[in-house]
N, C-alpha and C positions, 0 to 999 in steps of 0.2 A: 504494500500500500504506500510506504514512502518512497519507495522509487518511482513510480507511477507519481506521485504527489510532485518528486524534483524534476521530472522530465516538463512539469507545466508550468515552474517558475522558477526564479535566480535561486538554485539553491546546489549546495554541494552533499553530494550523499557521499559519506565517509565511512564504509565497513572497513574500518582498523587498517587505513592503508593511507601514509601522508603521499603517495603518488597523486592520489586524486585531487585533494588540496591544490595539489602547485598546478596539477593539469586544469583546473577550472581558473584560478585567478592567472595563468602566467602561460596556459596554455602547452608546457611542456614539463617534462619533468627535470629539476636542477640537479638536486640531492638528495639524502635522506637526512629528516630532522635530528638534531642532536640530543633534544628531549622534545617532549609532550608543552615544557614552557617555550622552545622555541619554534614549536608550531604553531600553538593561541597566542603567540607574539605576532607572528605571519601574519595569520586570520586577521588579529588587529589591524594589522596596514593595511593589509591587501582589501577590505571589505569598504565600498565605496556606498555603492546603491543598498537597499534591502537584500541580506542575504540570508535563507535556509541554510542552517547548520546540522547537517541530522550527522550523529555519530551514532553507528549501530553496533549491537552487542558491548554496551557501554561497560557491564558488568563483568565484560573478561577483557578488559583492558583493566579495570581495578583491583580486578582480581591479580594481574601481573607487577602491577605497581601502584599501591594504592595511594600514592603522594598524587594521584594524576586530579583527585578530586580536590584536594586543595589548590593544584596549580591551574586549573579552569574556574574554580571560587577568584582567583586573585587575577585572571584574566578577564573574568564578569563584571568584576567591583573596580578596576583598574583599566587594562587597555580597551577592555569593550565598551566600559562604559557609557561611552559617546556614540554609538558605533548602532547599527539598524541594525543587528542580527536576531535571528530567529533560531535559537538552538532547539534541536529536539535530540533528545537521550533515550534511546529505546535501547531493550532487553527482551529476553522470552521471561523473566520471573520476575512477576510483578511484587512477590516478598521482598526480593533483592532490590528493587527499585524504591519502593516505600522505605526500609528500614535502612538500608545498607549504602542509599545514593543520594534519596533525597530527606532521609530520617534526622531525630533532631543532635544525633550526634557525629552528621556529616559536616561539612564545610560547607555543602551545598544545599544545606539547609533551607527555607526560607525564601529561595530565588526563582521556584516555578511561581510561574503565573496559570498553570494550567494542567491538568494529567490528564491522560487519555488510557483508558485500559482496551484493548481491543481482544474482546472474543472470541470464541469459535463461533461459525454458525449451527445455527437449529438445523433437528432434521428437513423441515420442509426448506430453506435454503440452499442446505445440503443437496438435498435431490433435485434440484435446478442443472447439477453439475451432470447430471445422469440419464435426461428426456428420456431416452429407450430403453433403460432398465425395467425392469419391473416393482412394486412397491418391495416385494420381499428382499431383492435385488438392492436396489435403495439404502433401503434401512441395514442389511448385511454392510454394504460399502460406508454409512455413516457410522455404524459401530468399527472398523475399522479404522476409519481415518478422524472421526472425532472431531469433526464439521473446520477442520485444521483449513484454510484456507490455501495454503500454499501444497499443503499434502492430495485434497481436492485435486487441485487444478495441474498436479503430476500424474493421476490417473486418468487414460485417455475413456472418453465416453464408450468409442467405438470398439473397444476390449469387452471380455469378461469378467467379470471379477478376478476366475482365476489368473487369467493372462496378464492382468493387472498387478497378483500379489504375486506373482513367477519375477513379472520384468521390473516392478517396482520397488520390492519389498525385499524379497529375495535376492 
């Protein structure tokens, strides 16, 4: 859903990779950042117009270095300050997000203006992904996939179920 969201306006989608960064503001790639503060230093300059910041799998980035959340606290309150961005921090675990990223003993406490918890779909949603199935059909492939949006939309309609968890799962 946020890539889809960065393809229709100014924003940078960053799955833990500073290529991307330098590829959107500079257009090709220079180096690799020295730390995580000399990347939300970059971002600071580099950020002109309104920009989406979405940094994805936020939670195994701090998982590998957990100083990363106070050095984007001190990039929020400090070089961004002035700055039109629009950061989004996504995860797959929403405990990890609440307690561990934005809870009251992060740095980043206090600095969302907004949370967005996204879903699985319902069965009937679900079975949208499946017109030719049969209900039984259906409801087998949504106990499967567990209305997972992205795990959906990797099983092809025009399979069987079987053929599906042979080439998908298997």
């Amino acid at each position: 859903m946020l890539q889809e969201f960065s393809k229709h306006t100014n924003a940078v989608f960053f799955p833990v990779r500073e290529k991307t960064i330098q590829l959107h503001f500079d257009k090709q790639f220079i180096a690799p950042f020295k730390s995580w503060e000399d990347a939300f230093s970059y971002i600071g300059h580099k950020v002109q117009d309104r920009t989406a910041l979405i940094i994805d799998e936020f939670p195994y980035i701090i998982e590998e270095n957990p100083s990363v959340k106070s050095l984007l606290q001190h990039a929020i309150d400090h070089s961004w300050k002035n700055k039109n961005i629009f950061l989004i921090l996504c995860g797959p675990s929403v405990s990890v997000m609440e307690n561990e990223i934005m809870g009251r003993k992060s740095p980043l406490h206090d600095r969302q203006t907004a949370t967005l918890e996204i879903t699985p779909f319902d069965y009937l949603e679900s079975s949208n992904f499946f017109p030719n199935y049969s209900n039984e059909n259906k409801l087998i492939a949504y106990g499967i996939l567990s209305g997972i949006p992205r795990y959906l939309e990797a099983f092809d309609a025009n399979k069987s179920i079987q053929e599906n968890v042979a080439s998908k799962i298997l």
